[in-house]
Backbone as JSON, one array per atom type, in Angstrom:
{
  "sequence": "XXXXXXXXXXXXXXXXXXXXXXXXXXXXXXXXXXXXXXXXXXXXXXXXXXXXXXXXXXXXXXXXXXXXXXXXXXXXXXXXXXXXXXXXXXXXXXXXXXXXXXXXXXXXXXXXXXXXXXXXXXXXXXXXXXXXXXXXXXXXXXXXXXXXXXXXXXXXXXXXXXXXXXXXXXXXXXXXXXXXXXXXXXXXXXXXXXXXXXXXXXXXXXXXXXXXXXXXXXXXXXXXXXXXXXXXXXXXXXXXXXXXXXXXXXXXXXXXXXXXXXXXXXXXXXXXXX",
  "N": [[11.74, -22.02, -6.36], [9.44, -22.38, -3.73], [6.38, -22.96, -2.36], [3.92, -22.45, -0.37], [1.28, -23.49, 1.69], [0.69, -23.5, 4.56], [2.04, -21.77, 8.06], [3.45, -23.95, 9.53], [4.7, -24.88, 7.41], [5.76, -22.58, 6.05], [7.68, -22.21, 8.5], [9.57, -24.23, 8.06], [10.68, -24.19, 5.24], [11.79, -21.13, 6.06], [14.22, -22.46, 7.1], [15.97, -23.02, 5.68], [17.63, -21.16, 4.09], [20.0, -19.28, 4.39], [21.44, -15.98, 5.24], [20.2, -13.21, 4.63], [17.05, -11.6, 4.93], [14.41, -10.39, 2.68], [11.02, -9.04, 2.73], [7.93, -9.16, 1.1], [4.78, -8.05, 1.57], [1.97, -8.97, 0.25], [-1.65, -8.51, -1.4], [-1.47, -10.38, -3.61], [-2.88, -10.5, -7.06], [-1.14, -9.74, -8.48], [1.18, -7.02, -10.12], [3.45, -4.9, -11.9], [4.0, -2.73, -10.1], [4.44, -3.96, -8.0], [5.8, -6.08, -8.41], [8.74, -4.33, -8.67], [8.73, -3.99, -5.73], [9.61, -6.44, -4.89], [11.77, -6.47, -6.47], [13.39, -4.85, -5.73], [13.79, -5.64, -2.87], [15.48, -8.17, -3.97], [17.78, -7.18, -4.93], [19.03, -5.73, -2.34], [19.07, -7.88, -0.27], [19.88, -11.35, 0.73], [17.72, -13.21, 0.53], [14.19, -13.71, -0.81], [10.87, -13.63, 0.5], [7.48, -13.77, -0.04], [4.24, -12.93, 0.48], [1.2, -13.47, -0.27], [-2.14, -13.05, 0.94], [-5.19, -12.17, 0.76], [-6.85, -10.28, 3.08], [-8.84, -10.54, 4.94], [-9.76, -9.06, 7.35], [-9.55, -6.37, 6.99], [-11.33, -5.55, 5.02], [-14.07, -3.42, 4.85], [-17.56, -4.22, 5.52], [-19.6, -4.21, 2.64], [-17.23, -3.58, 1.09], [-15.55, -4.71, -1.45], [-14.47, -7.62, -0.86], [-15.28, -9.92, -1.58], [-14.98, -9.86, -4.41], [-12.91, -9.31, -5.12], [-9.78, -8.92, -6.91], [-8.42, -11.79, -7.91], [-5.72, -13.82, -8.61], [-3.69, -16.59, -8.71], [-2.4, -18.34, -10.05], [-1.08, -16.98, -12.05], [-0.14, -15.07, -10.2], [2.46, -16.84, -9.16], [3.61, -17.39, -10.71], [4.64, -15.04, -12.12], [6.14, -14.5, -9.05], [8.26, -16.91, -9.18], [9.68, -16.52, -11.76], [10.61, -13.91, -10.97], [12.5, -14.37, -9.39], [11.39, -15.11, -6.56], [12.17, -16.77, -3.27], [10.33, -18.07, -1.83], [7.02, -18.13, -1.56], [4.52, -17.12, 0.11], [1.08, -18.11, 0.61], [-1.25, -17.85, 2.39], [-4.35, -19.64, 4.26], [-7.24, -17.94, 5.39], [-7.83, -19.52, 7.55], [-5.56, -20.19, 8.82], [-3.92, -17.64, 9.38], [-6.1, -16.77, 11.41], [-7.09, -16.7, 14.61], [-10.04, -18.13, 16.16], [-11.04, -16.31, 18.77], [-9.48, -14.03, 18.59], [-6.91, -11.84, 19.46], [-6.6, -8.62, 19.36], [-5.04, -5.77, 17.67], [-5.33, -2.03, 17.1], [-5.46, 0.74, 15.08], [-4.0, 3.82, 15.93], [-5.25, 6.58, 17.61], [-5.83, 9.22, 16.53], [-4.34, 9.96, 14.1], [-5.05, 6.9, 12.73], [-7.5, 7.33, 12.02], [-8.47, 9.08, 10.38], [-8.68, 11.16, 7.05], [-7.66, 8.05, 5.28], [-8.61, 6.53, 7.0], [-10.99, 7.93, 8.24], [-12.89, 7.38, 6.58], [-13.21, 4.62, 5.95], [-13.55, 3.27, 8.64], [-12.3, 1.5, 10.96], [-10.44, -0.4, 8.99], [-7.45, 0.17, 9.16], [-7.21, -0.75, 12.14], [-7.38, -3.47, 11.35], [-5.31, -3.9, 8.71], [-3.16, -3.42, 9.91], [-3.32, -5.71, 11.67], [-3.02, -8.02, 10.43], [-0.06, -7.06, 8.8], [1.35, -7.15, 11.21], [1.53, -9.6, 12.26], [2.53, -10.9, 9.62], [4.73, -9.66, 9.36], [5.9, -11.02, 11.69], [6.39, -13.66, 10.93], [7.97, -13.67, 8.74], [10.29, -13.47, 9.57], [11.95, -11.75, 8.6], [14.31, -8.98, 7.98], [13.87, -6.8, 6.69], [11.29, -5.21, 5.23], [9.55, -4.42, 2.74], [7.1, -1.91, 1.25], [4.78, -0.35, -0.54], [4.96, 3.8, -1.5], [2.88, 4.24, -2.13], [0.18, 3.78, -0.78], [0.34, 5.81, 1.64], [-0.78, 6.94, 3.93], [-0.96, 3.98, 5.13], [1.71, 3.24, 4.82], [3.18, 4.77, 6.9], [1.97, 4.55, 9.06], [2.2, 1.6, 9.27], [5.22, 1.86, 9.74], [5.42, 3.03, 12.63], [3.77, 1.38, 13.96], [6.01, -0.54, 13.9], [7.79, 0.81, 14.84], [6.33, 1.59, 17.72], [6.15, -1.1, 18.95], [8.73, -2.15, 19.29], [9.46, -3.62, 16.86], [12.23, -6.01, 15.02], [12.8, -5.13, 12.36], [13.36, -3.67, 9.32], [11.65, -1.16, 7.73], [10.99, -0.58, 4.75], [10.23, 2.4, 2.46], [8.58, 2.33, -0.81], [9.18, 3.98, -3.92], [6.38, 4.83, -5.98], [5.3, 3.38, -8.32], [3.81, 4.24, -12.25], [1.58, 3.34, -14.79], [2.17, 4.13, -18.49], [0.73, 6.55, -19.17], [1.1, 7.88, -16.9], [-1.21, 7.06, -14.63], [-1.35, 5.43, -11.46], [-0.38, 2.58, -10.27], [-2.44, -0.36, -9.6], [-4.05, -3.25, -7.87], [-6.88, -2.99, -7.73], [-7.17, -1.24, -10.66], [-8.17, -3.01, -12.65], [-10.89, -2.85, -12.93], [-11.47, -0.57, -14.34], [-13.23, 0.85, -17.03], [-12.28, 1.79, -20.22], [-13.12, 4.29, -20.66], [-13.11, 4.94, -17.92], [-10.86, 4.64, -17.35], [-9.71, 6.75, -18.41], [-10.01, 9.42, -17.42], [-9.6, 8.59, -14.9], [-7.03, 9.47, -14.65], [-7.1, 11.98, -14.0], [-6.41, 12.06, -11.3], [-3.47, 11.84, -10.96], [-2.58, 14.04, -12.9], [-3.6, 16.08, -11.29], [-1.65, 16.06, -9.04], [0.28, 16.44, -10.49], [-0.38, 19.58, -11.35], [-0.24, 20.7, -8.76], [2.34, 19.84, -8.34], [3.47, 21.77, -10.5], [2.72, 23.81, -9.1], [4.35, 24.41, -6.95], [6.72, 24.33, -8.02], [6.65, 27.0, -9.04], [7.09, 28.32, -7.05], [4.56, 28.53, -5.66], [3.51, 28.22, -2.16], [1.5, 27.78, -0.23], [-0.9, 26.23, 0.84], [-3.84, 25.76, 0.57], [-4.46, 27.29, -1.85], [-3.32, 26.23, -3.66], [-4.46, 23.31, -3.5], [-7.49, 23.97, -4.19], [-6.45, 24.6, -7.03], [-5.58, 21.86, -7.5], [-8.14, 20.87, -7.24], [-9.27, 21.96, -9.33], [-8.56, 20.21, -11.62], [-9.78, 17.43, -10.53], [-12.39, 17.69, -11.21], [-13.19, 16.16, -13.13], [-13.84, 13.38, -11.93], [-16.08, 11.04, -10.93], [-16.57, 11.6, -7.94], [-14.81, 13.59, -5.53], [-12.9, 12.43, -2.72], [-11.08, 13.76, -0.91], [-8.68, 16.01, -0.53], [-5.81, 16.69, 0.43], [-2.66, 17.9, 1.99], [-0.36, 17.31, 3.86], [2.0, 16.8, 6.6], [5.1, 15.1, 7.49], [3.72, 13.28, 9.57], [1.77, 13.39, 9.29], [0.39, 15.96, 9.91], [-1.93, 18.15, 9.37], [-0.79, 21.08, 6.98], [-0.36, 24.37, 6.45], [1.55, 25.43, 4.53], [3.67, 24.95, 2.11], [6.13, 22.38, 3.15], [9.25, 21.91, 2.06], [10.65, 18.77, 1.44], [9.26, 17.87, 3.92], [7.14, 17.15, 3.36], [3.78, 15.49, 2.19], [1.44, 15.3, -0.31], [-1.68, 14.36, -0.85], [-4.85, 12.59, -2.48], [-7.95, 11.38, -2.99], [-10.31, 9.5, -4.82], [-13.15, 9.06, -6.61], [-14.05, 7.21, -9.05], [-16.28, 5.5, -11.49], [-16.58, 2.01, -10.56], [-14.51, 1.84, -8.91], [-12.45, 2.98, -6.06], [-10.08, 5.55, -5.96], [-6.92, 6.17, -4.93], [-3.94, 8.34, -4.47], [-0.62, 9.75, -4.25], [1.76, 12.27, -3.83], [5.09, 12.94, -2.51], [6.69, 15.53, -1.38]],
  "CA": [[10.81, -21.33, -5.47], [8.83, -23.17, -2.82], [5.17, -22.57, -2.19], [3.57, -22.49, 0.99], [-0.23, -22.82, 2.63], [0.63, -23.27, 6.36], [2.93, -21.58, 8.88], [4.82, -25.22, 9.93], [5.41, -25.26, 6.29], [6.43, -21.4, 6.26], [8.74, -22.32, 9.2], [10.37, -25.74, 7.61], [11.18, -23.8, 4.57], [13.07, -20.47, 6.29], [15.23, -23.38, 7.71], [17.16, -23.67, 4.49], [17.69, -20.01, 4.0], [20.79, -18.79, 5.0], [21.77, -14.8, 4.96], [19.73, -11.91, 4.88], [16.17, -11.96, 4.14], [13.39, -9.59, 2.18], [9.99, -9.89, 2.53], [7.45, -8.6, -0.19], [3.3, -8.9, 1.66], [1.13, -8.68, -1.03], [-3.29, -8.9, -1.7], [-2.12, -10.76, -4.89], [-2.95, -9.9, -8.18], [0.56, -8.85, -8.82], [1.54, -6.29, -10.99], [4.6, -4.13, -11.96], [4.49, -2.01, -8.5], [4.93, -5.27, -6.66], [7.55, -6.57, -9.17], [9.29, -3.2, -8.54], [8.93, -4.49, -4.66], [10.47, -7.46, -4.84], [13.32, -6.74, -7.05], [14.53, -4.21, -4.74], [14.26, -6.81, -1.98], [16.49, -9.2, -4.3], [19.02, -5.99, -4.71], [18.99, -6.0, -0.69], [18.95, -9.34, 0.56], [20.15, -13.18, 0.29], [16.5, -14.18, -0.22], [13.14, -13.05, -0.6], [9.97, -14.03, 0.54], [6.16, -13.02, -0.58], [3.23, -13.16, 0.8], [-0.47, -13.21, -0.83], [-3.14, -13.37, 1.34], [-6.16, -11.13, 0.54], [-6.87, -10.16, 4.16], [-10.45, -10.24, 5.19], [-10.12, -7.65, 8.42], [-9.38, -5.06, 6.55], [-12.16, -4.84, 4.42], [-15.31, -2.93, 5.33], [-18.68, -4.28, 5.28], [-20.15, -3.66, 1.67], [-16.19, -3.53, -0.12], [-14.69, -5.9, -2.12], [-13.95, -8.62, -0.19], [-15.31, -11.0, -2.3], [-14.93, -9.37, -5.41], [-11.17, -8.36, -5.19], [-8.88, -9.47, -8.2], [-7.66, -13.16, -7.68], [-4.69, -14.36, -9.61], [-3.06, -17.33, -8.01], [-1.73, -19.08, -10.69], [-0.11, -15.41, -12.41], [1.0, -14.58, -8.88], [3.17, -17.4, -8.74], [4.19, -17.38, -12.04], [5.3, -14.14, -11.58], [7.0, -14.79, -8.4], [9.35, -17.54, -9.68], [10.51, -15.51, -12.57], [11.05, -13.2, -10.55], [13.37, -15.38, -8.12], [11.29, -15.37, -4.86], [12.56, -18.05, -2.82], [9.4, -18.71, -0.81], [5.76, -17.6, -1.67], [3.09, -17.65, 1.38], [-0.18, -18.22, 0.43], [-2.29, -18.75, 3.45], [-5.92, -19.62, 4.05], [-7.69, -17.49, 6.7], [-7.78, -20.24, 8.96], [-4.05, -20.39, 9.04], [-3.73, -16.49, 9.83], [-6.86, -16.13, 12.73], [-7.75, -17.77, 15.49], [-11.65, -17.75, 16.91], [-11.1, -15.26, 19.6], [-8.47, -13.0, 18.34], [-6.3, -10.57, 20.11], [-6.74, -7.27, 18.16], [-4.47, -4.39, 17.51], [-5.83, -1.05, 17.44], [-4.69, 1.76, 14.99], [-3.9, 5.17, 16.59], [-7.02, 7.5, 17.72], [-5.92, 10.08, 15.63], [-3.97, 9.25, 12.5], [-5.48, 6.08, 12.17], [-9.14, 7.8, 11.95], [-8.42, 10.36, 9.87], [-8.51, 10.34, 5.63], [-8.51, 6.94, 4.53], [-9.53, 6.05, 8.37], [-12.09, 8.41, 8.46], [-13.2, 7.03, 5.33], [-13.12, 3.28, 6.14], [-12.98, 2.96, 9.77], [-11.37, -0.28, 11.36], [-9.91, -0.64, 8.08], [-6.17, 0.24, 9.67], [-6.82, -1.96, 12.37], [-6.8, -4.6, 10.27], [-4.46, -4.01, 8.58], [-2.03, -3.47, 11.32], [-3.03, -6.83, 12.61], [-2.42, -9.36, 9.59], [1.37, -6.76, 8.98], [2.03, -7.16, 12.13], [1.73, -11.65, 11.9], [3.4, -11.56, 8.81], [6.38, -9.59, 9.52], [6.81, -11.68, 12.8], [6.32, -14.59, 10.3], [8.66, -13.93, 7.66], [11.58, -13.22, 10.36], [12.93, -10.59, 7.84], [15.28, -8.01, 8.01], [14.01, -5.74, 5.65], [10.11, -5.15, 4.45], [9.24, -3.58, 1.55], [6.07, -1.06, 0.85], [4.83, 1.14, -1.45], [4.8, 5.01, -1.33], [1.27, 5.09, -2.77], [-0.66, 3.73, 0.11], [1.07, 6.5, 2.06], [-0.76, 6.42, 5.42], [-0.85, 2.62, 5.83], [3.16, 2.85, 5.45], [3.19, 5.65, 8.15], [1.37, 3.27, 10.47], [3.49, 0.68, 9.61], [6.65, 2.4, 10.52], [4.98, 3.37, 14.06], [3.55, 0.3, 14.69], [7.21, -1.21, 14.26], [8.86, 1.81, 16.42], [5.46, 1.46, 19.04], [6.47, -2.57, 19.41], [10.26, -2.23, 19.01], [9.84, -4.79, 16.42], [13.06, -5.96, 14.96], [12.19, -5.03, 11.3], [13.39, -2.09, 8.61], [10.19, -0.82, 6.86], [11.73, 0.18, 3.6], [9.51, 2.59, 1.69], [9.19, 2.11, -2.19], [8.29, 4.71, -4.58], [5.07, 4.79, -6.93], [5.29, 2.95, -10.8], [2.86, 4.25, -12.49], [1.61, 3.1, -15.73], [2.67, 5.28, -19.17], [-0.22, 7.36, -19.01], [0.82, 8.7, -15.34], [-1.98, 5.84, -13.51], [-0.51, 4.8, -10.44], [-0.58, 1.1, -10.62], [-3.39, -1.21, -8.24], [-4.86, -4.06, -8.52], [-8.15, -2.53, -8.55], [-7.26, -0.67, -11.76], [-9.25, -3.8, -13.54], [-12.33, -2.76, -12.49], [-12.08, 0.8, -14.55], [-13.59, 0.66, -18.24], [-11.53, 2.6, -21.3], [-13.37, 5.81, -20.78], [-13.24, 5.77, -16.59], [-9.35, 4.92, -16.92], [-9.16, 8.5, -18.79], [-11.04, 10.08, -16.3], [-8.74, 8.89, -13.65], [-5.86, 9.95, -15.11], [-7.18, 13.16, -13.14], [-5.39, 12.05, -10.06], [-2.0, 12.11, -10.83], [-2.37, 15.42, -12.99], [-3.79, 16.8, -10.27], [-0.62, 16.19, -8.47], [1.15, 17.24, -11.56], [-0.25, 20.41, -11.28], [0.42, 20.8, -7.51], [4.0, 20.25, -8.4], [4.01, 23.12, -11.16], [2.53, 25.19, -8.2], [5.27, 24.5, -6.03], [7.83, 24.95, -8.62], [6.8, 28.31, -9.4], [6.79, 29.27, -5.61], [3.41, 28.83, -4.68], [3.56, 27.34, -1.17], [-0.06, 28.26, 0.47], [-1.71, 24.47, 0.28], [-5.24, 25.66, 0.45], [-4.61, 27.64, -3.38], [-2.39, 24.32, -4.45], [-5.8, 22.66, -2.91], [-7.87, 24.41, -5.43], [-5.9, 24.32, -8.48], [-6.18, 20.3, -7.89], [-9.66, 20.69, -7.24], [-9.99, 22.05, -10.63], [-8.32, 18.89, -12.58], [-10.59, 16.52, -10.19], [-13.58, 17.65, -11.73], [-13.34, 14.82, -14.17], [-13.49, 12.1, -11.68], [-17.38, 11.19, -10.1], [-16.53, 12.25, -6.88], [-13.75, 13.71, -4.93], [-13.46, 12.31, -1.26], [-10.47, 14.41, -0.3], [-7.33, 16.47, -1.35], [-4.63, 16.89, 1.91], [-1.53, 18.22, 2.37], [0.18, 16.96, 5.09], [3.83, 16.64, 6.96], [4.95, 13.36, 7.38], [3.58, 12.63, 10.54], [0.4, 13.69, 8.77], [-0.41, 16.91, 10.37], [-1.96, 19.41, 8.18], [0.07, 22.06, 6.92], [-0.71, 25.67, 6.01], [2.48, 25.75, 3.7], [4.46, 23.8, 2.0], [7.48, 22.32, 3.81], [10.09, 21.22, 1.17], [11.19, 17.47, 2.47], [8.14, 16.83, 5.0], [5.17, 16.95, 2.87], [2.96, 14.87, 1.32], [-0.17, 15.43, -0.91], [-3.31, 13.16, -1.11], [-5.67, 12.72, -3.11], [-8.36, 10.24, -3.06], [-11.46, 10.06, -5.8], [-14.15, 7.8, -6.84], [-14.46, 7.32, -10.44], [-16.89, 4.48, -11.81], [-16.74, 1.29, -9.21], [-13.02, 1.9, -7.89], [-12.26, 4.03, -5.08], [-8.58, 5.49, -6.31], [-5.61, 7.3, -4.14], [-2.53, 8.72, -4.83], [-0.43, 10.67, -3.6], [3.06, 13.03, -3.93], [5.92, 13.19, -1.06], [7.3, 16.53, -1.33]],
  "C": [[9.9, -22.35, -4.78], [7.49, -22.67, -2.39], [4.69, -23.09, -1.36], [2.52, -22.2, 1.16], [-0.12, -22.55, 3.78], [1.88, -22.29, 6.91], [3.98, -22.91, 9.4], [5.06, -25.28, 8.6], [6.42, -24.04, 5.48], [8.32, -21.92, 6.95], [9.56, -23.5, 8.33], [11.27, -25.01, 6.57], [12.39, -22.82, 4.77], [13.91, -21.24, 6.71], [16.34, -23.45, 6.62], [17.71, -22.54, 3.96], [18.72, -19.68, 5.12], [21.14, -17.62, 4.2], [19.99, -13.91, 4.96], [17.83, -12.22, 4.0], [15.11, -10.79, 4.05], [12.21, -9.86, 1.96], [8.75, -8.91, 2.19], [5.73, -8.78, 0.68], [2.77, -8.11, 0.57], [-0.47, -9.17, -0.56], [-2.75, -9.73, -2.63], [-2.0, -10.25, -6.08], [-1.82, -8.91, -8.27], [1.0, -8.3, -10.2], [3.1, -5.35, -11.17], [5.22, -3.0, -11.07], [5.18, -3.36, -7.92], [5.92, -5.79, -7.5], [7.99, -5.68, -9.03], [10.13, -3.82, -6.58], [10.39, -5.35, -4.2], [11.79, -7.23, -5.85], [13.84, -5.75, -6.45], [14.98, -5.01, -3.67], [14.93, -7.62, -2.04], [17.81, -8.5, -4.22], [19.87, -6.39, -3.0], [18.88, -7.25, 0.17], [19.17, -10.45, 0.07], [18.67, -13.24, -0.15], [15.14, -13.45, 0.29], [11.92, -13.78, -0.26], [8.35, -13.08, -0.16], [5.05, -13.74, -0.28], [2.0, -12.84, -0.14], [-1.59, -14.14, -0.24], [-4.13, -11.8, 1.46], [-6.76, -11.11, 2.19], [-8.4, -9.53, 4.54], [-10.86, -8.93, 6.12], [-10.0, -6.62, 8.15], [-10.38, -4.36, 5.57], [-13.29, -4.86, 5.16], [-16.27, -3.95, 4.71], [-19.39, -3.57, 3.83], [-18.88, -3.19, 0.37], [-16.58, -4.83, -0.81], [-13.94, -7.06, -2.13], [-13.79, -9.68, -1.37], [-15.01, -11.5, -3.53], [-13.33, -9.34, -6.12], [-10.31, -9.21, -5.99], [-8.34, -10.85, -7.7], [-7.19, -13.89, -8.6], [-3.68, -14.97, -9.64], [-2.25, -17.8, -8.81], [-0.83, -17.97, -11.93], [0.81, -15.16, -11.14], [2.58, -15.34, -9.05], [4.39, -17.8, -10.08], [5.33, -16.45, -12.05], [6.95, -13.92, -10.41], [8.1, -15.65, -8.9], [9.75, -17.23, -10.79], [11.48, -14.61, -12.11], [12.9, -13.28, -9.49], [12.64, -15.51, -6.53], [11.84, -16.73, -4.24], [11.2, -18.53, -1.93], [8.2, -17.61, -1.41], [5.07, -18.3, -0.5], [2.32, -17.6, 1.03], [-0.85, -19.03, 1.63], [-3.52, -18.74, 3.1], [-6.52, -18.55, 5.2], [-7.66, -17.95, 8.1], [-6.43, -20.31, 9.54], [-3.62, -18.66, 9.81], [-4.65, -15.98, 10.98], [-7.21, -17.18, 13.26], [-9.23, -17.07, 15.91], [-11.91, -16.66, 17.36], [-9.82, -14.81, 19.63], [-7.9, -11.63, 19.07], [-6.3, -9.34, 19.01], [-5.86, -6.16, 18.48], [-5.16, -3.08, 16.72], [-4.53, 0.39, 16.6], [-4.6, 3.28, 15.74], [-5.25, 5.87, 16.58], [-6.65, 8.66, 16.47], [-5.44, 10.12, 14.14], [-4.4, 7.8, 11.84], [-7.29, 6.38, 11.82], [-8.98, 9.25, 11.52], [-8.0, 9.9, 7.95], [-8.82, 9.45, 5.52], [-8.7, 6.34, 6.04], [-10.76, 6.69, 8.82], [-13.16, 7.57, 8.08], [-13.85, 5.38, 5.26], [-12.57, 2.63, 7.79], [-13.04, 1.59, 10.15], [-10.47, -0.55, 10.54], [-8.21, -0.67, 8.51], [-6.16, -0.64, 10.97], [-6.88, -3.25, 12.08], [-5.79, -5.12, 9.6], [-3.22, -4.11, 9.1], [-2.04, -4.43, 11.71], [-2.14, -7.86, 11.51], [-1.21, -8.68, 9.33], [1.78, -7.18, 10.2], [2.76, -8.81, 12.61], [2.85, -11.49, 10.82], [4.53, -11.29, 8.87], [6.99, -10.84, 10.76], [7.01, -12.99, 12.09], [7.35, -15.27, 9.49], [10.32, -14.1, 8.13], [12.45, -12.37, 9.37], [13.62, -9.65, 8.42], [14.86, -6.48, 7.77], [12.3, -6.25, 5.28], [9.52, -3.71, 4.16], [7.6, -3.49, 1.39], [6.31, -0.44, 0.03], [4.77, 2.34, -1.15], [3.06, 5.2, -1.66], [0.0, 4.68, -1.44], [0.25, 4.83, 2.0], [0.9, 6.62, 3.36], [-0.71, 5.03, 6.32], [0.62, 2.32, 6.18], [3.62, 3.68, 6.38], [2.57, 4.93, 9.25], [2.12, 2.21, 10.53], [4.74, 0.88, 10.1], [6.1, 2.82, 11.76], [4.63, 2.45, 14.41], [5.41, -0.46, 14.86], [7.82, -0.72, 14.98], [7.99, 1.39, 17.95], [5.77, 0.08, 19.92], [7.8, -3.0, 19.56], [10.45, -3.95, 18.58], [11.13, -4.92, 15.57], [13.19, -6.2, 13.51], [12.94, -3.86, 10.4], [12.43, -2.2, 7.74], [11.07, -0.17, 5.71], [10.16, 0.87, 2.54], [10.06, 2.76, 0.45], [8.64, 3.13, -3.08], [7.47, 4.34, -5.48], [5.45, 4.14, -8.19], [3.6, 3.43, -10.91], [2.88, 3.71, -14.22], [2.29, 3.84, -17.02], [2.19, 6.33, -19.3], [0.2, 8.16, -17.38], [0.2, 7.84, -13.77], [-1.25, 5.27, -12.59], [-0.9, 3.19, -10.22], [-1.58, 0.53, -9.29], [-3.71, -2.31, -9.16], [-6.27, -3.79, -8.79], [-8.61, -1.94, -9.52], [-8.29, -1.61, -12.73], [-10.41, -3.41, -13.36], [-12.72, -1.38, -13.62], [-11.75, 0.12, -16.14], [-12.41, 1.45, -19.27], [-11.34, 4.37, -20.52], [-12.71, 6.07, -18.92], [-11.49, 5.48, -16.6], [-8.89, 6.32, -17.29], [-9.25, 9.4, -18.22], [-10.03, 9.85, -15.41], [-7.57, 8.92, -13.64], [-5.9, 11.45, -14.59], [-6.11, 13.28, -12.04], [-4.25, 12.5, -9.87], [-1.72, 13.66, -11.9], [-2.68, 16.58, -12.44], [-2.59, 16.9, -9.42], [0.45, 16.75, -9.33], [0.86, 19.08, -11.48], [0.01, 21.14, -9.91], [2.13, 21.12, -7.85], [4.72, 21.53, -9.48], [3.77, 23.94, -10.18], [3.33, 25.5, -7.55], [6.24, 24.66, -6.71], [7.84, 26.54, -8.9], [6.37, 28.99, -8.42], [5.55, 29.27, -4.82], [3.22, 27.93, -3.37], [2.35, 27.34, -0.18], [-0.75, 27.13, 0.19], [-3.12, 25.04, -0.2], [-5.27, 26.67, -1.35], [-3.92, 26.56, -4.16], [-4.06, 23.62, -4.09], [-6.66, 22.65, -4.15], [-7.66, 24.22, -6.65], [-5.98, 22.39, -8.83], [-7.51, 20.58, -8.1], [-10.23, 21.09, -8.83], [-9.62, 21.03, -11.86], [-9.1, 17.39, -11.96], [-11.58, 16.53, -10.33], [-13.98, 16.62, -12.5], [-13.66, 13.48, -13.29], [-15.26, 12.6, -11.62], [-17.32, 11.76, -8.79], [-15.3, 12.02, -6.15], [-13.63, 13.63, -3.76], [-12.43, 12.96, -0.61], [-9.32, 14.79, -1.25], [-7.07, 17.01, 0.46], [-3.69, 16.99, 1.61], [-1.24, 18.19, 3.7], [1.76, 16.98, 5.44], [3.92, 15.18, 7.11], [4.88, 12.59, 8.57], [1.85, 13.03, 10.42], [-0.43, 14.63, 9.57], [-0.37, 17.81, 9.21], [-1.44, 20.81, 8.35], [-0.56, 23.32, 6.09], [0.51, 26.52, 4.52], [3.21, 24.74, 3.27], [5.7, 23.73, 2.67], [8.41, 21.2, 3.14], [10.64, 19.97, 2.16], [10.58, 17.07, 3.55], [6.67, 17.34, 4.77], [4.68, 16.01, 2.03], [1.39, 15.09, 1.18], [-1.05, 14.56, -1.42], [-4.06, 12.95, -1.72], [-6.39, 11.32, -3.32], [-10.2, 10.81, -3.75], [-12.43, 9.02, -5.73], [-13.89, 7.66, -8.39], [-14.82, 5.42, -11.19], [-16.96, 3.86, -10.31], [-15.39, 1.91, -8.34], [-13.24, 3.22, -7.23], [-10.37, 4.1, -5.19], [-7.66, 6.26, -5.73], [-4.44, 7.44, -4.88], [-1.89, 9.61, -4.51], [1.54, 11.38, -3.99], [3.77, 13.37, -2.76], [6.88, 14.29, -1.98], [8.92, 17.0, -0.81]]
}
């Protein structure tokens, strides 16, 4: 595996890489979602790449910028176990210039939920995906299912640019308990990890509702609302289609349900594709 700060040292390396290539961006602090990532990308492709750069434009004023899990010498550990053939680790300076051209998420799905919530936050993110895919010259890049509207923006930004990319979405690992895996899970104590074990049985009970016929979101709505009592505060529950308009019913094969909480410091999502 070959480890990389710059872009001319990015480029030098795909030079030796022949066949098909998968490419893994990561914050970092890599865990058993993102090993999930990347070993589908080894399944699918001659060779993989992986990025970890904690990406400053995307966090708000008053997050976790500074704070946010850093685990360089695990990452990489990780990675070459794993087989990556190339890890990126840039610096900031390597990914922005001074006076930056900016991309701009959508007026309406990008300012809505977790854009409401954290506005700019998606264009941000949209800008540093949008570098690294042109970066990695992949084939094939791999997401998770759990950040569910950032990979809905990502697949539109790649159709909006007719970039020459397949967005592969990946489904959820969650821990054994149910916990949908993050790196910000470190942040939650004994008791607040029990507590936010709400989330995903909140979606658990969504999915008994819909097994036993109930398709009316706003009483599925509710019935979460009564297993999110446990968190500190609940900043939304949505049912959506998968172009994220809200739905009045469920629609077997183009829905997905949301759910985003507070509990202790972390701010935690998760969500169910229907």
């Amino acid at each position: 595996m070959r480890v990389v700060q710059t872009i001319d040292a990015l480029k030098e390396a795909k030079k030796k890489l022949a066949g098909s290539i998968g490419f893994v961006p990561t914050m970092g602090a890599l865990h058993k979602g993102h090993l999930s990532l990347i070993q589908q990308a080894k399944q699918e492709n001659d060779h993989v790449i992986v990025s970890v750069f904690v990406n400053p434009t995307q966090f708000l004023e008053g997050e976790d910028l500074e704070s946010y899990p850093r685990k360089e010498e695990a990452d990489k550990k990780i990675c070459e176990l794993a087989g990556v053939d190339i890890l990126f680790m840039p610096s900031s300076d390597q990914m922005y210039e001074k006076d930056e051209l900016k991309i701009a998420a959508p007026a309406i799905r990008g300012y809505i939920l977790e854009g409401e919530r954290r506005p700019g936050h998606f264009d941000g993110m949209l800008q540093v995906v949008m570098k690294l895919l042109n970066l990695s010259g992949a084939q094939k890049a791999y997401f998770g299912k759990k950040d569910a509207q950032q990979l809905v923006l990502i697949m539109q930004m790649v159709k909006t640019y007719f970039m020459n990319v397949q967005i592969v979405p990946c489904e959820i690992v969650r821990d054994e308990d149910g916990l949908a895996l993050s790196s910000r899970n470190v942040y939650l104590s004994e008791e607040e990890k029990s507590r936010a074990l709400s989330l995903s049985k909140s979606l658990k009970r969504a999915t008994k509702c819909i097994m036993s016929g109930e398709l009316d979101t706003k009483t599925i709505k509710n019935k979460m609302l009564e297993v999110l009592k446990e968190t500190d505060r609940v900043e939304y529950v949505a049912i959506v289609d998968r172009e994220f308009n809200n739905l009045k019913q469920i629609e077997l094969g183009n829905t997905i349900i949301l759910v985003a909480a507070r509990v202790g410091k972390p701010r935690l999502i998760d969500n169910l594709w229907i």
